[in-house]
Every structure is written in C-alpha cells, then in structure tokens.
N, C-alpha and C positions, 0 to 999 in steps of 0.2 A: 178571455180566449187567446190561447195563445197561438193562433194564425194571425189572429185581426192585429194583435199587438208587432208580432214580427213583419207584417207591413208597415205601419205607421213607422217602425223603428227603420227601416227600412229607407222609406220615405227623409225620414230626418238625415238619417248618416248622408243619403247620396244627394242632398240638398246643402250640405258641411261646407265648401269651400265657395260655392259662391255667394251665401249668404255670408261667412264668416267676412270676405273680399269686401263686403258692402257695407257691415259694420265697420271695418277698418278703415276705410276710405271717409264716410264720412266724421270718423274720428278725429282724423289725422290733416281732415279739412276745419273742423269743426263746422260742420253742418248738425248742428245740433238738433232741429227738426228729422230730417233725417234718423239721426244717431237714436234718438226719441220711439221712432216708429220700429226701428230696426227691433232693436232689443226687447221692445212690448212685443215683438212674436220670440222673438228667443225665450222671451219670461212665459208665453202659454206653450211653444212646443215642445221646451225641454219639460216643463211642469206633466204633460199630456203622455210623458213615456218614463216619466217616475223619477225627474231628477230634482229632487224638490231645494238642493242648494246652491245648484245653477240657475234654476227659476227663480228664487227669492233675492240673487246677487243682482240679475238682467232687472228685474223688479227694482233695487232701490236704487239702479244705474238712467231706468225710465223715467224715475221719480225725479231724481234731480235733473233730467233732462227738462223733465216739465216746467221746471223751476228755472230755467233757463230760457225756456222759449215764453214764455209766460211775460205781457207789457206788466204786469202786476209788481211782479217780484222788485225785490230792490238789490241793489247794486252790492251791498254785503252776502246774501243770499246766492246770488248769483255764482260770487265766488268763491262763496264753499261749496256749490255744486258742481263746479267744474274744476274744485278741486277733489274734489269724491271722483269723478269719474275719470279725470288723472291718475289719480291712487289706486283705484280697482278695475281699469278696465284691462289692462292684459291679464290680470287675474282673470276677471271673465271668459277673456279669450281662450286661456289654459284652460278653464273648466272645460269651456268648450269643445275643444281639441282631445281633452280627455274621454270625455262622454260620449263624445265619437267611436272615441277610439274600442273604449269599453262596449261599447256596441255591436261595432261591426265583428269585435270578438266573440261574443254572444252570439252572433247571428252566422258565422260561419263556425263555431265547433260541433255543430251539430248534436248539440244537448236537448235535452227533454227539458231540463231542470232549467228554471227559469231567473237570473241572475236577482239577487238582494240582496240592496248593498244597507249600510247602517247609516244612518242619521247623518253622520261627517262625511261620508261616501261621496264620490260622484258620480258613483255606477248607478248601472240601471236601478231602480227600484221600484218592485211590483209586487203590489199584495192581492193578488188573487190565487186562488188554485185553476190547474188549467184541467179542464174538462171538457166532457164528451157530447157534449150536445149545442144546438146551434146557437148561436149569439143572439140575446135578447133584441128587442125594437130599441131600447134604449141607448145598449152598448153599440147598433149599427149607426146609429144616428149622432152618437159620439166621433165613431170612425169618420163618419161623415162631416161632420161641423169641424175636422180637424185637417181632413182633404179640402174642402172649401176655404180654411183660413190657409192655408199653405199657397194654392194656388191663388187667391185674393192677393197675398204676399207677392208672389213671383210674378204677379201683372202689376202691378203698382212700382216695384222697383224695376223692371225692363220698361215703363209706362207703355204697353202694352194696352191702350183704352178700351178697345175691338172685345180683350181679353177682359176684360176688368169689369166690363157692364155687360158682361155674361155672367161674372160672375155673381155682379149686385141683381140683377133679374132672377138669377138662382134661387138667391137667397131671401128675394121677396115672395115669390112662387113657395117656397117652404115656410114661408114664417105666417102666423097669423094676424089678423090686420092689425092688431095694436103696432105689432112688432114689425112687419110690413110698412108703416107708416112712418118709421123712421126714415127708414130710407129711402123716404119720395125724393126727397130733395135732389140727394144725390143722385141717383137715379136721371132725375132730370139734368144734373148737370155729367152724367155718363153720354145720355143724349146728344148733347150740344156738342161735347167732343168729339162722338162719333161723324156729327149729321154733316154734310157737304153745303147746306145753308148757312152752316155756321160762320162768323166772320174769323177773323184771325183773332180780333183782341177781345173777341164774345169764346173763341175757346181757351186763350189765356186766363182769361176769368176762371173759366168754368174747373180747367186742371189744377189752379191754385183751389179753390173750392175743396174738388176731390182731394186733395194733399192735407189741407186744414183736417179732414173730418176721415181720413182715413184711419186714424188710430182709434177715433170712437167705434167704427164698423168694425175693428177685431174686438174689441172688448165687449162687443154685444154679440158675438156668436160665442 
C-alpha cells in the first residue's frame, strides 16, 4: 500500500540526521557497543522500506561489531573487525545519505509510480503494486512493528527510560506469552529505573542491563 509505505518512508528520511549523528559519534569514539546497536536498526529500517544493499552493508558492519564487543573473540579477530568497519563505515554513511536523499525525492514529486531501483541500487525498492483497497491485518502490523522499533530506538539513545518501558509494556501487551516472556526481565529492570525506591547503584545495574539486552529486543520484533 502505497500510503502505509509513504509513511514509514517518511518516518525514516525525517529521523536521517540524528540517527546518522549517533552512529558517527559513536564511531569516532569507538563505543563499539553502541556503534553495534546503532546500525542493527539501520540493517532492519532501511531493509523495512526496500534498500536491501544498505541493509546488508549496516548487517556485516553489526556483525563485526559483535565480534568486537564479544569477551569470546580473540585479539586477531578483533582486528579484523575493526578493520572492516574502518574500511566501510563512511561507505555506509554515503549509502545512507543517499537513500535519504532518494527518498525524500520520491516523496515530494508527487508520482503515483512507485520508485525501483535494481539490485546495485540504493534507491528505494518495492515490489508490490499499489492498490485500492484497505491494508491487510498483516501489512498493519508490519507498519506497526516498525513504528514500535523506531521509537524503541529513539528512547534508548535519548535514554529516555519513562519512554522506553512504555515501550517494552507495548510490546508485551501485543506479543503472546511465549513471546511476552522474554521480556520479563527486562521489563523488570525498566521498572527499577523508573521507580523512586530504586537506589542509585540498583538503577545503574539495571540501565546497564537494559543496554546488554537492547539489541536482542530489536531483533525479536
């Protein structure tokens, strides 16, 4: 549906510079955990509005991230991952900048016809036709799992907690208990940070906590 899509697309362009800001920063600090978390939403929300070679670059930019923050890994490893994401991270950035740009083009020429781009591209790419009737349960629930990851994203980097265990409560309320159950935990430690009982180094626990296990909660919606 091409309303639901021109939101979402929407939604990403005018979210462009201060997510890009935040990626860069923790780059350039090397906050690698960070840099980690960043880009796992760059690899679902550019993937979510058709750019599948900016999604797969932020993809093995996450990956070696992980291999970096990881006590596992070993010291050779290490530095070939953080020699990869030296090598290709203003690339990504450009993707980024591009697909923006490509975007907001799309979305102010006031076309019917809905941009597709080819395989090397970083234009938009969508394969559907657009049509006249209302948007499945499916496709809404798509729109939605991808408004919840966005704003999940934008409380966790403002640490916005107030914000953030609204959203984890959301997302228990929608999910069913299997899937609901994951996120007890955290949940409980949204809690703590919230509550005015909590002590100072019992909410320092607990935001470390929410930090550790934030990347797993985008990857499960």
């Amino acid at each position: 549906m091409e309303d639901m899509y021109r939101n979402v697309l929407q939604m990403f362009c005018n979210l462009k510079e201060e997510k890009k800001a935040k990626i860069q920063e923790a780059y350039d600090t090397k906050n690698w955990n960070d840099y980690t978390t960043f880009v796992h939403a760059l690899k679902s929300t550019s993937l979510s509005i058709g750019s599948e070679k900016t999604s797969e670059l932020a993809k093995k930019l996450e990956e070696s991230g992980k291999i970096l923050t990881a006590n596992s890994s070993s010291e050779s490893d290490k530095q070939q991952s953080e020699a990869f994401i030296n090598t290709h991270h203003a690339e990504a950035m450009e993707l980024y900048d591009k697909l923006v740009e490509e975007g907001r083009n799309y979305l102010n020429d006031g076309s019917n016809t809905m941009p597709a781009a080819s395989v090397d591209s970083t234009a938009v790419n969508v394969k559907a036709e657009t049509v006249n009737e209302e948007p499945s349960a499916e496709e809404g629930d798509d729109d939605s799992d991808l408004e919840i990851m966005l704003g999940l994203q934008d409380a966790f980097e403002n640490e916005d907690w107030i914000k953030y265990t609204e959203m984890i409560e959301r997302i228990k309320e929608d999910s069913d208990n299997d899937a609901a159950g994951k996120f007890k935990q955290l949940h409980m430690a949204c809690k703590m940070v919230t509550s005015d009982l909590t002590s100072d180094d019992e909410k320092a626990e607990a935001i470390q906590y929410i930090k550790d296990n934030h990347a797993k909660v985008l990857e499960a919606l």
